[in-house]
C-alpha positions as CSV (number, residue, x, y, z in Angstrom):
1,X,99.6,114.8,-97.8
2,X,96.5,117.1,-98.1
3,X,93.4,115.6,-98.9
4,X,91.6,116.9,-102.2
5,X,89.0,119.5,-101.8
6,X,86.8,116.7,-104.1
7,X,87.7,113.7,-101.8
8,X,86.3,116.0,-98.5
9,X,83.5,116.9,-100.9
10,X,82.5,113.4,-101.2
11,X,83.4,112.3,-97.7
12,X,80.6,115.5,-96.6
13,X,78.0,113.7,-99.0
14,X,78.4,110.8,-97.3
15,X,78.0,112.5,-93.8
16,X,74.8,114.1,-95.3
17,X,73.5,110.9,-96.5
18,X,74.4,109.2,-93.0
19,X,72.7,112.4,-90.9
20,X,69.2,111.5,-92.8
21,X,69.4,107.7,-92.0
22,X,67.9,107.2,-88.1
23,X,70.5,105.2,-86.2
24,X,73.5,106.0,-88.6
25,X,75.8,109.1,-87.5
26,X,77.6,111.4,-89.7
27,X,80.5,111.9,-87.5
28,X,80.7,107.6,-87.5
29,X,81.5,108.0,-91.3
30,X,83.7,111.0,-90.2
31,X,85.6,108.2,-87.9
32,X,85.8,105.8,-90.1
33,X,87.0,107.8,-93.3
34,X,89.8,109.1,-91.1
35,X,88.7,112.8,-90.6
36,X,86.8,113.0,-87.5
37,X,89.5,114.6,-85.1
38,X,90.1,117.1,-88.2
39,X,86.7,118.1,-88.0
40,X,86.4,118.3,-84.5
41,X,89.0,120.6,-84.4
42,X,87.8,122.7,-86.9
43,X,84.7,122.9,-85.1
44,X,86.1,123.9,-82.2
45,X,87.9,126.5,-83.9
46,X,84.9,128.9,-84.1
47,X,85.4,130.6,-81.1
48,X,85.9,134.1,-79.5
49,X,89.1,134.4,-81.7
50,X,87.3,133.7,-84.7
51,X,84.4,136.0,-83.9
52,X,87.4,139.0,-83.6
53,X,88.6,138.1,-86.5
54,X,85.2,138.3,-88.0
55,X,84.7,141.4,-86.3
56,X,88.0,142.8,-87.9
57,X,87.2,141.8,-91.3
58,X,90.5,139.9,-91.7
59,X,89.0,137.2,-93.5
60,X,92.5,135.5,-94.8
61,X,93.0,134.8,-91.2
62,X,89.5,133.8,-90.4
63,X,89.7,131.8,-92.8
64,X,93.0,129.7,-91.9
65,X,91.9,129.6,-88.3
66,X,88.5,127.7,-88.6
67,X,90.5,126.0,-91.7
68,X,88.0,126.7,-94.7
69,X,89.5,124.9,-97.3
70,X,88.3,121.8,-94.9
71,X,84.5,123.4,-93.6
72,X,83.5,124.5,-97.2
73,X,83.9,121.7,-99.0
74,X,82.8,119.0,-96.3
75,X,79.6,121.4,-95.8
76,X,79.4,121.7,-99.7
77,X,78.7,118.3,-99.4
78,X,76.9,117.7,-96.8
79,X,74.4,119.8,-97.4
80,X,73.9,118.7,-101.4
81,X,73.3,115.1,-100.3
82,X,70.8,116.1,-97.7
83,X,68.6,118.1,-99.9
84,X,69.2,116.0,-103.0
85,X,68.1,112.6,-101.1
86,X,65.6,114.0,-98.6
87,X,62.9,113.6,-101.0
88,X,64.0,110.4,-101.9
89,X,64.1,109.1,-98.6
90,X,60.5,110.5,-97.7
91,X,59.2,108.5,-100.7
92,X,60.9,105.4,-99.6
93,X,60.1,105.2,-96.0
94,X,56.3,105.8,-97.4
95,X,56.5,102.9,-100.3
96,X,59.6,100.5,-98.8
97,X,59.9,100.8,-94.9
98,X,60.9,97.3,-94.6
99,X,63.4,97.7,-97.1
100,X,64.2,100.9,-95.7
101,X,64.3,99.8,-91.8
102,X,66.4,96.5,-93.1
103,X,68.9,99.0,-94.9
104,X,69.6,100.9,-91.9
105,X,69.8,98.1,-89.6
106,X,72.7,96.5,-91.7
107,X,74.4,99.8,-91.7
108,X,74.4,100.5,-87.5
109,X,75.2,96.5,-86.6
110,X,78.3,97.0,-89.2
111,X,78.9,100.7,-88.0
112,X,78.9,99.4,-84.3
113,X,81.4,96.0,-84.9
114,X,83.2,98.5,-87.1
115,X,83.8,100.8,-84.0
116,X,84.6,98.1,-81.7
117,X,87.5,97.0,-83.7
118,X,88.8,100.3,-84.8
119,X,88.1,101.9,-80.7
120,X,88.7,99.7,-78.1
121,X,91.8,97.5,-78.0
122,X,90.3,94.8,-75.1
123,X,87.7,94.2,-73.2
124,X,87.7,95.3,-70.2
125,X,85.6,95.8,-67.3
126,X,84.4,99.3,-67.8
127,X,84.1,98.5,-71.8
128,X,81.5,96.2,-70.8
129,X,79.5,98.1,-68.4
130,X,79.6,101.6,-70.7
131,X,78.3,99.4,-73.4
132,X,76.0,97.6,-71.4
133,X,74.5,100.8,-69.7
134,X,74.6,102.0,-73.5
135,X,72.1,99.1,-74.5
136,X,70.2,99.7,-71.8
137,X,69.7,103.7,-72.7
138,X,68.8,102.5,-76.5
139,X,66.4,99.1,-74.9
140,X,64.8,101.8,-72.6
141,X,63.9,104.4,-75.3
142,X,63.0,102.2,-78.0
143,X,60.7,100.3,-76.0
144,X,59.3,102.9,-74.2
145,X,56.2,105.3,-75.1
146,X,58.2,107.6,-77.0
147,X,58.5,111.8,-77.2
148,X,55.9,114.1,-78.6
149,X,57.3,117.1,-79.2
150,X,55.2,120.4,-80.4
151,X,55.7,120.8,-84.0
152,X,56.0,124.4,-84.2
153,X,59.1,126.5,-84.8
154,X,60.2,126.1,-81.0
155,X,59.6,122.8,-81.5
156,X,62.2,123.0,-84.3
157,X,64.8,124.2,-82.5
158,X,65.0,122.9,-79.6
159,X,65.1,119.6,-81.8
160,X,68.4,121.2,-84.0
161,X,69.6,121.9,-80.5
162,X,69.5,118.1,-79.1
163,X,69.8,116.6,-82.6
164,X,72.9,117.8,-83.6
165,X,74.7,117.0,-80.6
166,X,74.2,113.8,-81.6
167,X,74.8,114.5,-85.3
168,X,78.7,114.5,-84.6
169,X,78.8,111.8,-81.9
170,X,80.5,108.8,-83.5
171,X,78.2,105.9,-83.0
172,X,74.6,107.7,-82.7
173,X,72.3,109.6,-84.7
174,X,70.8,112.9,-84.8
175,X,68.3,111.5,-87.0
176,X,67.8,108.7,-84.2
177,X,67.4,111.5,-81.9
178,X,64.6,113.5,-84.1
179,X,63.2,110.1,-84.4
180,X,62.6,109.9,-80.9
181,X,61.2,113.2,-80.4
182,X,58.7,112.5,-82.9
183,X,60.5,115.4,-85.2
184,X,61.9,113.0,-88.1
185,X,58.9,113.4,-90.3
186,X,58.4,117.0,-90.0
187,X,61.9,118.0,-91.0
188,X,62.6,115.8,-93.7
189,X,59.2,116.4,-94.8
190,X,60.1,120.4,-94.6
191,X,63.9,119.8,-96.4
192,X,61.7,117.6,-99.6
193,X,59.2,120.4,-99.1
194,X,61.9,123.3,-99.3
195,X,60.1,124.9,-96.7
196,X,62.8,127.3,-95.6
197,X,61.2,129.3,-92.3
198,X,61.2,126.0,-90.0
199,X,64.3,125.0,-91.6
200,X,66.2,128.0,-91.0
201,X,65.2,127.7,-86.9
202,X,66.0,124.0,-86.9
203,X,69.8,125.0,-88.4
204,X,69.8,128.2,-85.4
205,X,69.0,125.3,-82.5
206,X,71.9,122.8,-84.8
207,X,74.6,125.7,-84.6
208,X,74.3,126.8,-81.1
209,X,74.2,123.4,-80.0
210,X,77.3,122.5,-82.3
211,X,79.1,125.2,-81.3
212,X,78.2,123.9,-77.1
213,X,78.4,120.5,-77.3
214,X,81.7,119.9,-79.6
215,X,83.8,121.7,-76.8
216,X,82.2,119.0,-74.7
217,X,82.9,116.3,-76.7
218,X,86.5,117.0,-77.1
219,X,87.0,117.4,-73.4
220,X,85.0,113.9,-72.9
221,X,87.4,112.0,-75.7
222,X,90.8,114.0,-74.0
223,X,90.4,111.8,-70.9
224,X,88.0,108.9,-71.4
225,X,88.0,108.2,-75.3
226,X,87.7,104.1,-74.9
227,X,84.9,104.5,-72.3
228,X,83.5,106.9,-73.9
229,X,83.5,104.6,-77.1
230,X,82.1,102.2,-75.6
231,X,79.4,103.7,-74.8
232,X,78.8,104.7,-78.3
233,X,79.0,101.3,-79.2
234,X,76.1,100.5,-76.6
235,X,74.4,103.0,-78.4
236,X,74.1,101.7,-82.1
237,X,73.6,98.0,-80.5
238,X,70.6,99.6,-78.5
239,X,69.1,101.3,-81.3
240,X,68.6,98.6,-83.7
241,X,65.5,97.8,-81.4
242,X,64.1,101.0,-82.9
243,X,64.9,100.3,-86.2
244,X,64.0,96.5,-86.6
245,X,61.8,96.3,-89.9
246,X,59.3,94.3,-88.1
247,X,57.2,96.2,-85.3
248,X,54.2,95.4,-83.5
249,X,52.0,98.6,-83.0
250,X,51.0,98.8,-79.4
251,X,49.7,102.7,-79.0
252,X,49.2,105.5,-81.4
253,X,48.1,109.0,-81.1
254,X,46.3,111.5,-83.9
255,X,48.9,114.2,-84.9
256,X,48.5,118.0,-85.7
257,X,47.1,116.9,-89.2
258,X,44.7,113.9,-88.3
259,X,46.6,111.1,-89.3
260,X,46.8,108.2,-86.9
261,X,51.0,107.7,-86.1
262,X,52.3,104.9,-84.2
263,X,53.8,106.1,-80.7
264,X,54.7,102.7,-79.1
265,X,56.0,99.6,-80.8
266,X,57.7,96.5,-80.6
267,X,59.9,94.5,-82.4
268,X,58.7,91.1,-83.5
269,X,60.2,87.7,-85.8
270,X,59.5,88.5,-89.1
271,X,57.3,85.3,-89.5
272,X,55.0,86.8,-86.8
273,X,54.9,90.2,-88.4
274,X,53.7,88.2,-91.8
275,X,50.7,86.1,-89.7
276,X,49.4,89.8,-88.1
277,X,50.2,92.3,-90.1
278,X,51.2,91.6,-93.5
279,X,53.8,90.4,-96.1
280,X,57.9,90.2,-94.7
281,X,59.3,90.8,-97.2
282,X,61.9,88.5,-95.5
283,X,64.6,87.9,-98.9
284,X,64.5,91.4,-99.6
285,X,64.9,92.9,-96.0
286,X,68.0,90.6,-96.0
287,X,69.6,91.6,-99.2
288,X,68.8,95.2,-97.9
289,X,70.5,94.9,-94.8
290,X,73.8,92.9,-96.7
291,X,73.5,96.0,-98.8
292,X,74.0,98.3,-96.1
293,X,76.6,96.4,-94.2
294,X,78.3,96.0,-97.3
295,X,78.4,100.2,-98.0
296,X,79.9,100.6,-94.4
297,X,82.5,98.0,-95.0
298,X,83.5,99.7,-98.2
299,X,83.5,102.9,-96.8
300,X,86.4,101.6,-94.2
301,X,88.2,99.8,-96.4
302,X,88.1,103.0,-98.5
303,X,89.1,104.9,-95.6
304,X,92.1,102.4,-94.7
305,X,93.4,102.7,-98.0
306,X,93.3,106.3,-97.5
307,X,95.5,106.5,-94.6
308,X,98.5,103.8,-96.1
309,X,98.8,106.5,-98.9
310,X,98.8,109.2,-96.7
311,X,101.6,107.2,-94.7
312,X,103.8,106.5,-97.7
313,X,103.5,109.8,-98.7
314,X,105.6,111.5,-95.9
315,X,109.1,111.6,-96.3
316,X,111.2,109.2,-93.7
């Protein structure tokens, strides 16, 4: 059975919504809402074929081969959820980043169990060591000194390039990735700001790498897909070092605009956080972080129920 055009609208908007959350990956809400392979494929699909067809001007078949009645909605939506929340989200990481931090930390520990039970059948020796060296990856970037990138337009895309190869990656974030690089503020500051030049370079570095990395990807998940999603896994677990609501600062550095921004931190209890720096917010970081968890497990349930129609749909 076909899924709705309205169903892969919504399923987009949720990908948007998860590409603006640092540690939480659009193509993991992809996996787990049971399209991911679907849009890999279609991905994959733009290729020297398409590009004759383009070239031809036989749209109906252009059109079938990248399958457009999949891309356009699931980009509809996408993009509507990024540029209706981006302001949002720039307004709450300024007033609530404990709440914030807590709600994406709920989200990747639920994403990551969610992957391990959906992914990867047993444990097995290489599981454990692609997840371990995973962790690692995540412990040694998080604690580290972190990236400053230039914030100019190269700086933009060269961080579409790297961000979006992460953007479709099943278990980490492009927005994790920017974070890193220092480029998350800029660019959702520039998609609240509508500022379209630095935009429009950041989507040139997010297509070409798209268009590189995908083939990549689909190679990779061919012939090692459980090491591979292990891996992941080790990823998400990693990164909620990063996002951990409570952070000691231990270095910063003056941006291009004079304000002082934190380049090194590191996680500490909560109670800690409240002798040194200020109030917890403890109760609501918890109900916060339940409220995330609890939007990732609805999402798979959603998904599951999703597929069992699908199933009893075909004929036998």
């Amino acid at each position: 059975m076909a899924i709705p055009s309205w169903s892969i609208f919504l399923r987009g908007a949720a990908m948007g919504a998860a590409d603006l959350v640092p540690g939480v990956s659009g193509g993991t809400v992809a996996l787990i809402t049971g399209i991911y392979p679907r849009l890999l494929a279609a991905v994959t699909s733009v290729n020297a074929s398409a590009m004759r067809l383009l070239l031809r001007g036989q749209w109906q078949a252009l059109w079938r081969h990248v399958d457009g009645e999949f891309l356009l909605p699931l980009m509809l939506g996408i993009g509507s959820a990024i540029f209706s929340l981006a302001g949002t989200l720039k307004l709450l990481l300024a007033t609530q980043p404990l709440l914030v931090w807590s709600f994406f930390c709920g989200l990747v520990l639920v994403s990551s169990l969610t992957l391990m039970r959906t992914e990867i059948a047993r444990l097995t020796p290489t599981v454990v060591l692609m997840s371990l060296l995973g962790v690692a990856a995540m412990l040694l970037l998080g604690l580290g000194s972190g990236i400053s990138f230039p914030q100019h337009l190269g700086g933009f895309f060269v961080a579409g390039l790297l961000g979006i190869c992460a953007m479709i990656l099943p278990g980490i974030s492009g927005s994790f990735i920017l974070l890193l690089l220092g480029m998350y503020g800029p660019i959702i500051s520039s998609v609240a700001d509508r500022e379209w030049i630095p935009l429009i370079v950041f989507a040139g570095g997010c297509g070409i790498g798209l268009l590189i990395f995908s083939r990549f990807l689909s190679f990779v998940l061919a012939r090692a897909r459980v090491a591979t999603m292990a891996l992941l896994v080790g990823f998400l677990l990693g990164s909620l070092v990063i996002l951990w609501p409570w952070q000691q600062v231990l270095q910063t550095t003056i941006d291009s605009d004079g304000q002082v921004r934190p380049t090194q931190t590191a996680p500490v209890s909560p109670f800690y956080y409240e002798q040194t720096t200020g109030d917890s917010q403890l109760l609501g970081c918890l109900l916060s972080a339940a409220l995330g968890a609890g939007l990732v497990i609805s999402l798979h349930r959603l998904a599951g129920r999703s597929a069992t129609n699908r199933a009893a749909d075909v004929p036998q």
